[in-house]
LUMMI-134401 format. One record per residue: x, y, z of N, C-alpha, C, O in turn. Coordinates in steps of 0.2 Angstrom, whole numbers, padded with zeros to 4 digits, always signed. Layout:
<atoms>
XYZXYZXYZXYZ;...
</atoms>
This chain:
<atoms>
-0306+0015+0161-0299+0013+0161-0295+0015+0167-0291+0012+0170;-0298+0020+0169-0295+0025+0177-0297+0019+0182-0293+0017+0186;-0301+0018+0181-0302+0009+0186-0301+0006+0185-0305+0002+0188;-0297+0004+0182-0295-0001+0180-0287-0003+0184-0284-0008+0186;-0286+0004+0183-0279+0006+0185-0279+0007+0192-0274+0004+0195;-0283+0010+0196-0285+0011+0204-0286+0004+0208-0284+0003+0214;-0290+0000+0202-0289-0004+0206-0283-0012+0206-0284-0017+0210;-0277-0010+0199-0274-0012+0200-0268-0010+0206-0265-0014+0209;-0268-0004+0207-0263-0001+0213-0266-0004+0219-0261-0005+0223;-0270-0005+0220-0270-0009+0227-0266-0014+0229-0263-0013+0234;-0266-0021+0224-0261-0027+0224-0255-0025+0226-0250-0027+0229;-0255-0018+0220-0247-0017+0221-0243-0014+0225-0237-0014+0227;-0249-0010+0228-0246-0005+0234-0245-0011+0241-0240-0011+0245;-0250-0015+0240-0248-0019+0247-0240-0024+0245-0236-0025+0250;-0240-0026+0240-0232-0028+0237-0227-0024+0239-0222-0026+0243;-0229-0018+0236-0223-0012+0237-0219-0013+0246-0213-0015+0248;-0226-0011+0249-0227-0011+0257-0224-0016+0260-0219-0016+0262;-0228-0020+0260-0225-0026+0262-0221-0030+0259-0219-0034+0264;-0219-0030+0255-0214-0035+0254-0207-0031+0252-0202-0034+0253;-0206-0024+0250-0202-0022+0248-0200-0018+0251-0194-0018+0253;-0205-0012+0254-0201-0007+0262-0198-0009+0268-0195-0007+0273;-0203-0018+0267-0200-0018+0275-0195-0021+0274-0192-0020+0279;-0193-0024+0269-0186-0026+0269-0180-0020+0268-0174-0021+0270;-0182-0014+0263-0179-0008+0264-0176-0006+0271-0170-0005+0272;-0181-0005+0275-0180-0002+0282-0174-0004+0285-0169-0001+0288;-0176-0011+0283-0171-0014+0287-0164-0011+0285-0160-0009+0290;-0163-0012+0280-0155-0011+0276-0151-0004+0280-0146-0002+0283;-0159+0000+0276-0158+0006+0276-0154+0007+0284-0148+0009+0285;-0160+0005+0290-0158+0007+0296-0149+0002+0297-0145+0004+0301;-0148-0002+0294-0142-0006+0294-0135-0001+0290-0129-0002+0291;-0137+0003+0288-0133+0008+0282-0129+0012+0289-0123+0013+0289;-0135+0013+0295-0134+0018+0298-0130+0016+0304-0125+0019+0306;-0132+0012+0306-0129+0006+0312-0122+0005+0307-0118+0010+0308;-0120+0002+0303-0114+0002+0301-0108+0008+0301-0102+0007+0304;-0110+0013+0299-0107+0022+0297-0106+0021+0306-0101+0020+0308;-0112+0020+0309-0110+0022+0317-0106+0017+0321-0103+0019+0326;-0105+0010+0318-0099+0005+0318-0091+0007+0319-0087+0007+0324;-0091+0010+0311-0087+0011+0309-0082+0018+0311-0076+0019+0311;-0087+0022+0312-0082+0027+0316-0082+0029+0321-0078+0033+0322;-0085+0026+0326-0085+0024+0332-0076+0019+0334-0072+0019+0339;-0074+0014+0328-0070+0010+0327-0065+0015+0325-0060+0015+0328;-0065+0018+0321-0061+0024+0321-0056+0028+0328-0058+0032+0332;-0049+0026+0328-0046+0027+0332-0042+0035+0330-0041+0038+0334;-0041+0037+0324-0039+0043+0321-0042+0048+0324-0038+0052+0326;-0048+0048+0324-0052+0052+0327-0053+0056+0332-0052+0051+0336;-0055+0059+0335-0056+0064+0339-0066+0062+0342-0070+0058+0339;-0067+0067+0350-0075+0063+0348-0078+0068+0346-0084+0068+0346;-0073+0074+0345-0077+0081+0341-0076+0080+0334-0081+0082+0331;-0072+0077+0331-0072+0074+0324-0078+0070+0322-0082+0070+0317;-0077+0065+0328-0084+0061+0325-0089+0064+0325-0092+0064+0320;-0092+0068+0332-0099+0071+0331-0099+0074+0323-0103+0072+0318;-0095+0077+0323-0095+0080+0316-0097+0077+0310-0101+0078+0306;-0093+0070+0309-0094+0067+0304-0100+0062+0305-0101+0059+0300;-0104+0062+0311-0110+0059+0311-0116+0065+0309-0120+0064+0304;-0116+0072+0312-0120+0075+0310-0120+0076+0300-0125+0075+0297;-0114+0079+0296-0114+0078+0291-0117+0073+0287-0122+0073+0284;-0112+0066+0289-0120+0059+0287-0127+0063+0287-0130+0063+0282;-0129+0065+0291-0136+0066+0294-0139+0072+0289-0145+0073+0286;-0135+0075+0289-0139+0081+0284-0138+0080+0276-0141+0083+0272;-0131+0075+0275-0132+0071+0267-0137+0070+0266-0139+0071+0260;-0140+0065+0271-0146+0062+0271-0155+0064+0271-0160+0061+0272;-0152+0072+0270-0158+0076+0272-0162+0075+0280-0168+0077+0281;-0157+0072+0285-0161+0072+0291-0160+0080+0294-0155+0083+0293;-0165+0085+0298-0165+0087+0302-0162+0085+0310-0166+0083+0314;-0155+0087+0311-0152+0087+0317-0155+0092+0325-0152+0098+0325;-0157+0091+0327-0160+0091+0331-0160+0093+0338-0163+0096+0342;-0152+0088+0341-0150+0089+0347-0143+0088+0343-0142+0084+0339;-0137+0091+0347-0130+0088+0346-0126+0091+0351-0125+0097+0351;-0124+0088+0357-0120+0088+0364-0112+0085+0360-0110+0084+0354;-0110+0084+0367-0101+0082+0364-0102+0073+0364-0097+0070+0363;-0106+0072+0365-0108+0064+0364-0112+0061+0362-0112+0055+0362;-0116+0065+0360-0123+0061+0354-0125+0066+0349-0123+0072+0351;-0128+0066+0345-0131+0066+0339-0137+0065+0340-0138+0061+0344;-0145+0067+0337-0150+0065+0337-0156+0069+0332-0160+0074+0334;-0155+0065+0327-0159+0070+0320-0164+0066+0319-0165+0060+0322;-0171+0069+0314-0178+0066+0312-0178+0066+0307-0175+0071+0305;-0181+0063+0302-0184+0065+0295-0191+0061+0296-0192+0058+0302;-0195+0062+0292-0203+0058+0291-0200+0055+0284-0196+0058+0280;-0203+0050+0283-0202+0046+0278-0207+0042+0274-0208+0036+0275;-0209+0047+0268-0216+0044+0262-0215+0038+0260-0210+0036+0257;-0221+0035+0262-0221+0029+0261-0224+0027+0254-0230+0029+0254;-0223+0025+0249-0222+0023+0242-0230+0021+0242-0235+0023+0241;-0227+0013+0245-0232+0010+0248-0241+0011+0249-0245+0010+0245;-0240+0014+0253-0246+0017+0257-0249+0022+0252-0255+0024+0253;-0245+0025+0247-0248+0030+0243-0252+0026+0238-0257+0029+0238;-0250+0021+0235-0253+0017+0230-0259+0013+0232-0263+0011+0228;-0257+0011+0238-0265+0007+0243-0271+0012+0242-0277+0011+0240;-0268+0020+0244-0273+0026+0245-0275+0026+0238-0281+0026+0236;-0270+0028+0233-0275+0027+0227-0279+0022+0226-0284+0023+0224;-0277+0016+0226-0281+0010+0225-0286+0010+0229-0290+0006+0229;-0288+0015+0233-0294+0013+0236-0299+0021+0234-0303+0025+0237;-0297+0021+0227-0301+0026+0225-0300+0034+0227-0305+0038+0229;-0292+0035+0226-0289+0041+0230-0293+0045+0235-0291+0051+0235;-0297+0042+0239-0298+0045+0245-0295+0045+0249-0293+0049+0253;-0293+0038+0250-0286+0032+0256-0278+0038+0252-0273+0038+0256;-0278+0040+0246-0271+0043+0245-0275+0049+0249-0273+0047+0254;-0278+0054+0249-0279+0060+0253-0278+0058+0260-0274+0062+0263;-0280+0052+0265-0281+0052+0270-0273+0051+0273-0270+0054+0277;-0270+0045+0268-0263+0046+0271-0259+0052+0271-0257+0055+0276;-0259+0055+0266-0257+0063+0265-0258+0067+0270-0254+0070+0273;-0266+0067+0273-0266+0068+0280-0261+0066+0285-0256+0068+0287;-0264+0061+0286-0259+0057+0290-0252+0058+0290-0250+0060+0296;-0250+0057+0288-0241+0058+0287-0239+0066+0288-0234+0068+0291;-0244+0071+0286-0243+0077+0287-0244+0080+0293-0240+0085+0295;-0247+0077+0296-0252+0076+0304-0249+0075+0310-0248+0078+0315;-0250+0068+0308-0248+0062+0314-0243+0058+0314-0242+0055+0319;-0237+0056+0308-0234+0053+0308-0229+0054+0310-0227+0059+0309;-0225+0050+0315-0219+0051+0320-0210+0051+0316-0207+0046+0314;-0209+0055+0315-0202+0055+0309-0196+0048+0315-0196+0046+0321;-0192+0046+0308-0186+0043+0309-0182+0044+0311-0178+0048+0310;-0182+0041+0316-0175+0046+0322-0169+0041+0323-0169+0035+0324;-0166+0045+0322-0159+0043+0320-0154+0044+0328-0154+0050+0330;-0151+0040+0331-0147+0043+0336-0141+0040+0336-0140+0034+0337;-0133+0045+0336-0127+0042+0337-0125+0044+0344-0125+0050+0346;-0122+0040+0346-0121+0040+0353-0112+0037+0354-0110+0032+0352;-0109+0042+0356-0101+0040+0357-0101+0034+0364-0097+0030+0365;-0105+0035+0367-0105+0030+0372-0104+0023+0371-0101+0018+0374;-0111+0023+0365-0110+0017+0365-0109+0008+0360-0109+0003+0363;
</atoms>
């Protein structure tokens, strides 16, 4: 029955992956290009205001801030991929150990930069 279920995660993990993070991604990184739109467009403001209120976004969002000058912002998070975890089981939870490595390892986090400039 355990394989049965292993090796239904595969189809689904590559679903997940493919068809559903990567359209995620997008949005997601659009959530953040908007926020940086908008107060940016923001005339009330100060640009020690905004730094501020882009860094806050950033730690809402559980990002690690990183660098913060009087004109950018520039935080990281690593971000588990759902995806990839279900492929890893589907391949006979070896491939989930190996990404666990991997992500823990080698994978390069999400970096986020707001910039007053530009």
């Amino acid at each position: 029955m355990t394989t049965v279920l292993m090796i239904l995660m595969l189809p689904i993990g590559l679903y997940v992956y493919f068809g559903v993070e990567k359209k995620d991604k997008l949005a997601y990184q659009k959530v953040f290009d908007d926020f940086h739109a908008k107060t940016l467009a923001n005339a009330k403001l100060t640009d020690k205001e905004k730094i501020l209120k882009f860094e806050l976004m950033l730690e809402q969002n559980d990002y690690e801030v990183v660098e913060v000058t009087e004109h950018r912002v520039v935080a990281k998070r690593k971000i588990l991929s759902m995806g990839l975890m279900m492929i890893g089981l589907g391949l006979y939870i070896v491939g989930l150990f190996l990404y666990l490595f991997y992500f823990y390892v080698f994978q390069k986090p999400h970096t986020v930069v707001f910039d007053l400039k530009s």
